[in-house]
N, C-alpha and C positions, 0 to 999 in steps of 0.2 A: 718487550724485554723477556716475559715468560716466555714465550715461545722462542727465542735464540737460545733461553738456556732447556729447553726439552730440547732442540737441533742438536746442540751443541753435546747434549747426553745420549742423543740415538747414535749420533756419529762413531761416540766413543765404543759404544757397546758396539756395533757394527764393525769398527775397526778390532776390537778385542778379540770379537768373535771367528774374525777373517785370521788371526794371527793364531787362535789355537786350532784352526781348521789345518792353517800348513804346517804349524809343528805336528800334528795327528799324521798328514800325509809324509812328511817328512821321517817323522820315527817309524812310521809304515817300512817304505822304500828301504830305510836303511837296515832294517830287521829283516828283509827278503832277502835272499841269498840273487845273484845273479839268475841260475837256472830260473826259478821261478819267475822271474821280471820279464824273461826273453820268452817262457812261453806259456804266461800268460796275455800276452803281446801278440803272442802268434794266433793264438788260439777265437784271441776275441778279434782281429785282422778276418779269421776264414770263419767266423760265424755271423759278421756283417754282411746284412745283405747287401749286392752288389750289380752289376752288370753282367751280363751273360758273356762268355770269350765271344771272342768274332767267330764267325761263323758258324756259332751254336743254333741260330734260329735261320730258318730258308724262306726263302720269297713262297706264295702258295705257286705261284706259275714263273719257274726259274724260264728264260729265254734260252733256244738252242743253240746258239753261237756263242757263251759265255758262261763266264763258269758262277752259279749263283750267287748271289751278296748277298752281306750278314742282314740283323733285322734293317728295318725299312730307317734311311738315317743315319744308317753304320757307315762304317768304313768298307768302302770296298776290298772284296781279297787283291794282293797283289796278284798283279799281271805278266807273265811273261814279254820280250820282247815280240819272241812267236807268234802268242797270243794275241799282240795288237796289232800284228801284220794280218794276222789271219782276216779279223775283221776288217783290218783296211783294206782288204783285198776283196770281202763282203761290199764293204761301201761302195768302191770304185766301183766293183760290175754295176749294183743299183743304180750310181752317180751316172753312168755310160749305157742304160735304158731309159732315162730320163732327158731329152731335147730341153729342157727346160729347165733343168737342175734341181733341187732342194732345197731347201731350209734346214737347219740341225734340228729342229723339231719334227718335219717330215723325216728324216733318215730316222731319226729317233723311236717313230712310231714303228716306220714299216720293219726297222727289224727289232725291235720289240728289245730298246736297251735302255738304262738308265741313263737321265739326265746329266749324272757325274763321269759318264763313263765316255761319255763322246767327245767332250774337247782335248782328251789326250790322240784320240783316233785322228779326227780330225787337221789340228794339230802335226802328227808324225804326217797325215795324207800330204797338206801344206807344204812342210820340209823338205820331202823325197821330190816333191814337186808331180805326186799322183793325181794330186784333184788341184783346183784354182778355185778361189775367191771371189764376190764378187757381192760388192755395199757392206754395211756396217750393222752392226749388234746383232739384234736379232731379224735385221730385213738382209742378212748375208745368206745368199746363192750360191751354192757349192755344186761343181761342175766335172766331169772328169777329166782329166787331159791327153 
C-alpha cells in the first residue's frame, strides 16, 4: 500500500515536471522571432558532424579505366553511358583472349574494378548481345561473342 502511494507520488511529480519543461520550451519558441528559429536551425544542421560529400575521399590506388569512387562503401560516381561502353569494350577484348571465359570475379581482378561496378557492365555486355552467359550465380562464364 506504501509503496502504490510513493508510485503514485513520483508519477505525479514526474508528470508536473514534464508539463513545466514544455511550457519553458513553449514560451521559448514563442518569444523567438522566426529569423532566429530558421538560423539557429541552420547553424546547428552545418555544425553536426556528418559524412563527407561523395567523392571527397579517393581510393589509395584509383584503377585506370574508371573514374575513382567515393570512400570504400560509397556510392559510386555516376557513369556515363560512354563510359560503360568504353569498359565494355575493355571486357570484350579480355572475354575474346580468354578460350575459356571468366568469371565476374576474374574480369574483376584482371582489370582492377569494383565489385559494384561490374554487373552493370556486364549486364549492358548481355543486352547488346557482346558477351554470352554461361551457368548460374557465381559459377557463370562470360564468353565473347
Amino acid at each position: 500500500m506504501l509503496a502504490a502511494i510513493m508510485a503514485n507520488q513520483l508519477q505525479s511529480r514526474i508528470s508536473a515536471l514534464a508539463a513545466s519543461f514544455v511550457d519553458s520550451v513553449l514560451t521559448a519558441v514563442k518569444s523567438s522571432s522566426l529569423q532566429e528559429l530558421v538560423s539557429s536551425s541552420a547553424s546547428s544542421a552545418t555544425s553536426a558532424p556528418s559524412r563527407p560529400a561523395r567523392g571527397a575521399a579517393a581510393r589509395p590506388t584509383p584503377a585506370p579505366i574508371h573514374a575513382s569512387p567515393s570512400a570504400a562503401g560509397g556510392r559510386l560516381p555516376r557513369r556515363s553511358a560512354e563510359d560503360i561502353a568504353k569498359v565494355l569494350e575493355i571486357v570484350v577484348s579480355l572475354l575474346g583472349s580468354r578460350k575459356n571465359g571468366l568469371r565476374a570475379e576474374q574480369i574483376r581482378a584482371e582489370l582492377s574494378l569494383q565489385a559494384k561496378e561490374l554487373p552493370r557492365i556486364l549486364k549492358e555486355g548481355l543486352s547488346r548481345k557482346k558477351i554470352r552467359a554461361v551457368g548460374h550465380k557465381r559459377a557463370t562464364t562470360y564468353f565473347a561473342k
